[in-house]
N, C-alpha and C positions, 0 to 999 in steps of 0.2 A: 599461305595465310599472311595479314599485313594485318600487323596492329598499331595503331597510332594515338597519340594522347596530343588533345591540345587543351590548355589548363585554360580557364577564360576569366578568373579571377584567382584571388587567394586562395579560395580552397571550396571553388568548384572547378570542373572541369568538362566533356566529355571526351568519348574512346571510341574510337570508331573500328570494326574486326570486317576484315574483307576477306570471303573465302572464293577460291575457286574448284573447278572442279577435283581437282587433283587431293585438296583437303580432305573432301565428305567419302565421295563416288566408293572409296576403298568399303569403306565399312560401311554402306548401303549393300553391296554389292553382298558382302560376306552375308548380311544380316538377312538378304533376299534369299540364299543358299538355303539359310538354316530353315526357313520359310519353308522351302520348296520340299528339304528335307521329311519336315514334319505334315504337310499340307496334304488334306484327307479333303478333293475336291470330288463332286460328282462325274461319274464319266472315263476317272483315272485311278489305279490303285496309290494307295496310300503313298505319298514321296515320290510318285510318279510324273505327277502334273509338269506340264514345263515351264521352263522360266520365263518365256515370254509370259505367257498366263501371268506368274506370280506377279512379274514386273508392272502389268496392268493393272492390278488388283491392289495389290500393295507399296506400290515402287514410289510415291508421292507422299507419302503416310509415314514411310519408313525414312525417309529421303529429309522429313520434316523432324523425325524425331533425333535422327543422327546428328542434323547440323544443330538442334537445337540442346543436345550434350556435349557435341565439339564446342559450340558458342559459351555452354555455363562454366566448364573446365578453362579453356584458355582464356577467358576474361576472370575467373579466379587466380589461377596460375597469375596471368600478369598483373593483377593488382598486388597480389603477395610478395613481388617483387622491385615494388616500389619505396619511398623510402617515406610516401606519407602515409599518414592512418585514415582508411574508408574509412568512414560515418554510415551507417545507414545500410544500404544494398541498392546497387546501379539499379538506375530507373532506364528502364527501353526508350526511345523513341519511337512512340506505335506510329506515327505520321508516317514514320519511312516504312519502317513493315508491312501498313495496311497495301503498301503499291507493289508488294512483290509477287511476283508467277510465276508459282511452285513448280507446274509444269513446264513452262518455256525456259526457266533462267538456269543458267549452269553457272553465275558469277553471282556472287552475293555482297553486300555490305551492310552492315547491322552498326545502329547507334546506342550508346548508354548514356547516360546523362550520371555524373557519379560528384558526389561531396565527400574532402577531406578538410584535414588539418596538415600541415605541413610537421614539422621537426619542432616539439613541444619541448623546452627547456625550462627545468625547474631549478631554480637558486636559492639553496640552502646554507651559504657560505656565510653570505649577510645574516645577522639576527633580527629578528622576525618577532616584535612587543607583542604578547597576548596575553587574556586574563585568564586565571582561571579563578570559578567561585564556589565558595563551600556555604550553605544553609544553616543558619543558627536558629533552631525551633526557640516561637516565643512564647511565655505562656497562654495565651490566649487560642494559640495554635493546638498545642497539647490537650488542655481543655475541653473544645470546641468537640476534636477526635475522642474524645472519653465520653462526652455527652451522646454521640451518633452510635457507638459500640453500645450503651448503655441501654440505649432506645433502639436501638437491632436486635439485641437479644431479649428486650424487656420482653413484660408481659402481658397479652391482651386480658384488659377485664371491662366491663359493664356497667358504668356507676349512675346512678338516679342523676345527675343534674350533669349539663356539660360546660367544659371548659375550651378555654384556647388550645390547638393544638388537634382537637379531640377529630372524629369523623362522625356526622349523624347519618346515618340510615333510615330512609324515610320514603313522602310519596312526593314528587313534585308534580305541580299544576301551571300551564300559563294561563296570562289573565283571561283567552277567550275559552278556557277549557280543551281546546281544540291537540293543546299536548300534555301527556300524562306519562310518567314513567319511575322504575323505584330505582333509586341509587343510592350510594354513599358520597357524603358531600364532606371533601376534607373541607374544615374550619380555616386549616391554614391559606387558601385560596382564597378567604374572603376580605375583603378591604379592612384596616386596622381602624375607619369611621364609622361603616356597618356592623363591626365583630359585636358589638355589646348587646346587638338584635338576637346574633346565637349563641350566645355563653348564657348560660342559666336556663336552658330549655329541660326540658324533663317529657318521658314517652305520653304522644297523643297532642303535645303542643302544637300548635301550626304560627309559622313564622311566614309574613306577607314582607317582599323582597321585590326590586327592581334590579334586575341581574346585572346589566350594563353598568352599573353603580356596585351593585356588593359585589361580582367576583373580579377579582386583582389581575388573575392573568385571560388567555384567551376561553371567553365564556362556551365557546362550543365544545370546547376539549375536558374545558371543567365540569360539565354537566351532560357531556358525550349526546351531543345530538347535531345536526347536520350545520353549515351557513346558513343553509336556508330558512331553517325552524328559528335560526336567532331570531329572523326578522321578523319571526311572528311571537314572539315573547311575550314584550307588552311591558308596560311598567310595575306591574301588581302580581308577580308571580307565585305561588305559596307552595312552602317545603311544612308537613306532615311527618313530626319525629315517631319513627317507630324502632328505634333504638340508639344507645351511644353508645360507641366504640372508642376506646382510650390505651393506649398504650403504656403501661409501668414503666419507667425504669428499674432496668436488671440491678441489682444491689451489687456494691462494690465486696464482697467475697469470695470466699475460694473456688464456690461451685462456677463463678462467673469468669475466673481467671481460669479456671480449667478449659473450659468450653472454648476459652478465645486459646492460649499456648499451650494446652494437651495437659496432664495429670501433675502435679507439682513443680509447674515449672517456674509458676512464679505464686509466692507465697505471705505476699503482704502489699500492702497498697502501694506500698512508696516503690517497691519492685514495679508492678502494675506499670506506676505511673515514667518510669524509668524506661520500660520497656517499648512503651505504646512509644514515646519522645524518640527513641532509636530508631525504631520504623519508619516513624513519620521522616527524619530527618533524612533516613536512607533511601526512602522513594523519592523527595524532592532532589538531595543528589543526584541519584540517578537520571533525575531531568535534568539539571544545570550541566553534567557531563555531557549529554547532548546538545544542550545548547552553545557549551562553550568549544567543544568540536565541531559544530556548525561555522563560528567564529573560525577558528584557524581553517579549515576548506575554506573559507571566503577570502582568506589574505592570501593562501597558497595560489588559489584559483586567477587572484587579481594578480596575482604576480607574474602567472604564466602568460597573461596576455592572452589568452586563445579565443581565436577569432571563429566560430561557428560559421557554417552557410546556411543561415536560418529559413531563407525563403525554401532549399532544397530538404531541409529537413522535417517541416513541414508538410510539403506536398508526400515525404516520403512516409511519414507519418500517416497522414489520411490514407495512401495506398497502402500500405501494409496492414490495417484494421479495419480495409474499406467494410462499409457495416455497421460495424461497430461505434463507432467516432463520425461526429459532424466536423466539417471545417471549421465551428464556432466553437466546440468543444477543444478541437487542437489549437487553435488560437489561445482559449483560454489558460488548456495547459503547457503550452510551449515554456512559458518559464520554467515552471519544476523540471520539467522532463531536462532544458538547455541546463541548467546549475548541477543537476543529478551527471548530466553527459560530462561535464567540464571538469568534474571532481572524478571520475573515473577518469577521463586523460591522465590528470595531475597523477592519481593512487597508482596508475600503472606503472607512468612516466619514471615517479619512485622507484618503485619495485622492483622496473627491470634493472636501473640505475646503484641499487644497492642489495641488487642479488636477496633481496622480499621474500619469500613465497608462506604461499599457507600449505601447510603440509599436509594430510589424513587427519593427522592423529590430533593434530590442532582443533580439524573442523570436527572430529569426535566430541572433544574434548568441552567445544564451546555448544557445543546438540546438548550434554549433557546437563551445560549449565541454565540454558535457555528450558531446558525441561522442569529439571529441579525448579529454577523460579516459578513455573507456572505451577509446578504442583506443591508448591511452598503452605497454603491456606489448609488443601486438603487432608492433614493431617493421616496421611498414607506412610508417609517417610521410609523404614528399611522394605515393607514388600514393594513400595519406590524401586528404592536402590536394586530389588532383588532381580525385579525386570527392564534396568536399565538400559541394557544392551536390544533389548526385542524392542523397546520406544525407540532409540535412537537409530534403529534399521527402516523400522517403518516410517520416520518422516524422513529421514534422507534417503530413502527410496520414494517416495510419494511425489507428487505434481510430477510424472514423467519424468524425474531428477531435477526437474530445477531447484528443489529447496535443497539440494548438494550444491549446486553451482552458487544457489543465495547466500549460501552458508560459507563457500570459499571465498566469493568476495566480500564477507562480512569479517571473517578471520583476516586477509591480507589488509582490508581499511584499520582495523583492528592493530594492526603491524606496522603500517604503515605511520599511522599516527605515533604510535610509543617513540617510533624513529623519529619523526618529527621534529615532536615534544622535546626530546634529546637535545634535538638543534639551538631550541627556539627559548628565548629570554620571558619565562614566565611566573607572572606575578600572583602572586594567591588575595584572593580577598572574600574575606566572609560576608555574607549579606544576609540581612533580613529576609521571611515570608515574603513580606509588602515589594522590598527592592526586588526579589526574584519573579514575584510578577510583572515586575514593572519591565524586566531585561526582558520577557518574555516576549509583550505586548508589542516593545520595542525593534 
């Protein structure tokens, strides 16, 4: 067997594997034996048949399957032995394959077509300016969330006249009659220059409306009927109250502070209002943390320089999902997929660099908190905890193990960053609601 690499750029290459007979012929031969062994042919007692026979029947098939596990083995083997990092999985060259004859040839040569990276160096020595940002709830912020909690748990009632906000229940008509159907028409969809046509309605009113004019956002969705029927609308449409629906506001008390943080947990309004202001402040953190580790992957990333073979990975993309994925679809996602690739070089690159690893008890550790969070609302908490260990077997047992393998490289990114961080000259700066969308958007 001759194996040879000729690299054709930076970091593609291919490898060409040349077998002769002497390679395969061994373990064709043994594997025709085991054949003959087992071989229940008409004509011969069981294991009797001969090998000529066998070698007609079987000896091209088996011949194909041998060299084609000699071939996946030594072209692993010598990739693993190199000192760059495969990208991807060697793509064949079927051109050359399609011209080979199974039966006549006893000399083979096979093509791969293969994408690396060469020797990734990360430089941590220099310091490395980054920001990091903390969220200052404003009150308007606080608020805003006290009003939506309020009107989530309020209460439906019924009242004789409606208002802004409210939903009518009714009959709609268009102008040629031709559509008719009963819905709930929220108020709040309708243009704030037509609202004063439905505020004050009371049951059996009929309010005459040009839809394309009173509703605000997309009128087929608001009034649940096809494109098509838009265009038969008409300008003179008319909505038939047959009831209004109004939602209360839940009252700021204890019954309503129970219902949202479980039995006494908070016990006066300015608690309440204390409480809600920490959450809020705590989930928009927990965005700006990801945002702002987005940032540092982006300088570590430009640092390393690393040069993809995008045209190869690519193609090798479309082939590995073929089905699944159009070439227009991989085009589109090639960037996330190239940034997501370039930050695991980098996380590795670390890792192996400063002896990293995520350990078991780590990615227990963090199953455990990713649970708890989700089941944070549903007021479960100690029989939570009671069957903590039977949740955390079932999802890192689950997706065939990959949510174990997601989970160890979320624990070592995890790792890797704190290490970082360590390194890196970082600056704290608190920002508003407004400026954290704006870094967002940015």
């Amino acid at each position: 067997m001759e194996i040879t690499l000729d690299k054709q750029s930076a970091n593609q290459a291919s490898v060409k594997i040349k077998l002769n007979e002497a390679d395969y012929q061994p373990k064709v031969d043994a594997k025709l034996k085991e054949y003959a062994r087992k071989a229940t042919i008409k004509g011969f007692r069981p294991g009797k048949a001969p090998i000529g026979m066998i070698k007609k029947m079987y000896g091209t098939s088996v011949m194909v399957e041998e060299i084609n596990d000699l071939l996946s083995k030594s072209l692993n083997d010598y990739l693993k032995s190199q000192t760059f990092r495969i990208l991807g999985d060697p793509l064949p060259v079927i051109e050359d394959a399609d011209k080979i004859d199974w039966k006549a040839q006893k000399e083979f040569e096979f093509q791969y077509r293969i994408g690396f990276v060469d020797e990734v160096t990360v430089d941590l020595s220099s310091p490395i300016d980054v920001k990091e940002y903390q969220v200052e709830m404003g009150e308007a912020e606080v608020n805003d969330a006290i009003t939506n909690l309020r009107r989530q748990y309020g209460q439906m009632t019924n009242p004789e006249e409606s208002q802004a906000n409210d939903f009518l229940y009714g009959d709609f008509k268009n102008e040629s009659g031709s559509i008719e159907k009963t819905f709930s028409l929220p108020l709040s969809k309708v243009t704030e220059k037509e609202l004063k046509n439905f505020v004050g309605l009371k049951k059996g009113d009929v309010v005459t409306f040009n839809p394309s004019k009173a509703i605000a956002e997309d009128v087929a969705t608001v009034l649940g009927i096809t494109a098509e029927e838009v265009e038969q609308l008409g300008k003179a449409c008319t909505f038939t109250v047959q009831n209004i629906n109004r939602t209360e506001d839940a009252e700021m008390n204890q019954e309503f502070f129970d219902k949202l943080f479980g039995p006494g947990q908070i016990e006066s309004e300015e608690q309440f209002v204390e409480k809600v202001k920490a959450i809020l402040a705590e989930n928009y953190n927990k965005e700006i943390k990801v945002y702002s580790e987005e940032k540092i992957k982006d300088k570590l990333v430009a640092n390393a320089n690393i040069d993809l073979p995008e045209a190869f990975l690519k193609e090798w993309l479309l082939k590995a999902n073929e089905g699944k994925v159009t070439a227009e679809q991989v085009e589109q996602e090639y960037p996330i997929y190239a940034k997501q690739l370039s930050w695991t070089i980098v996380s590795n690159e670390i890792a192996k660099a400063n002896e990293i690893k995520a350990e078991h008890a780590d990615v227990i550790e963090k199953t455990k908190d990713m649970i708890r969070e989700q089941f944070a609302s549903s007021g479960l908490g100690a029989q939570m905890e009671d069957s903590m260990d039977m949740f955390v077997d079932n999802y890192l047992q689950g997706n065939e193990g990959q949510n174990y393998m997601q989970m160890i490289t979320s624990v070592q990114n995890d790792k890797v960053l704190a290490f970082v961080k360590e390194k890196m000259s970082i600056q704290q700066e608190v920002v508003s609601v407004e400026k954290f969308k704006e870094l967002l958007e940015n």
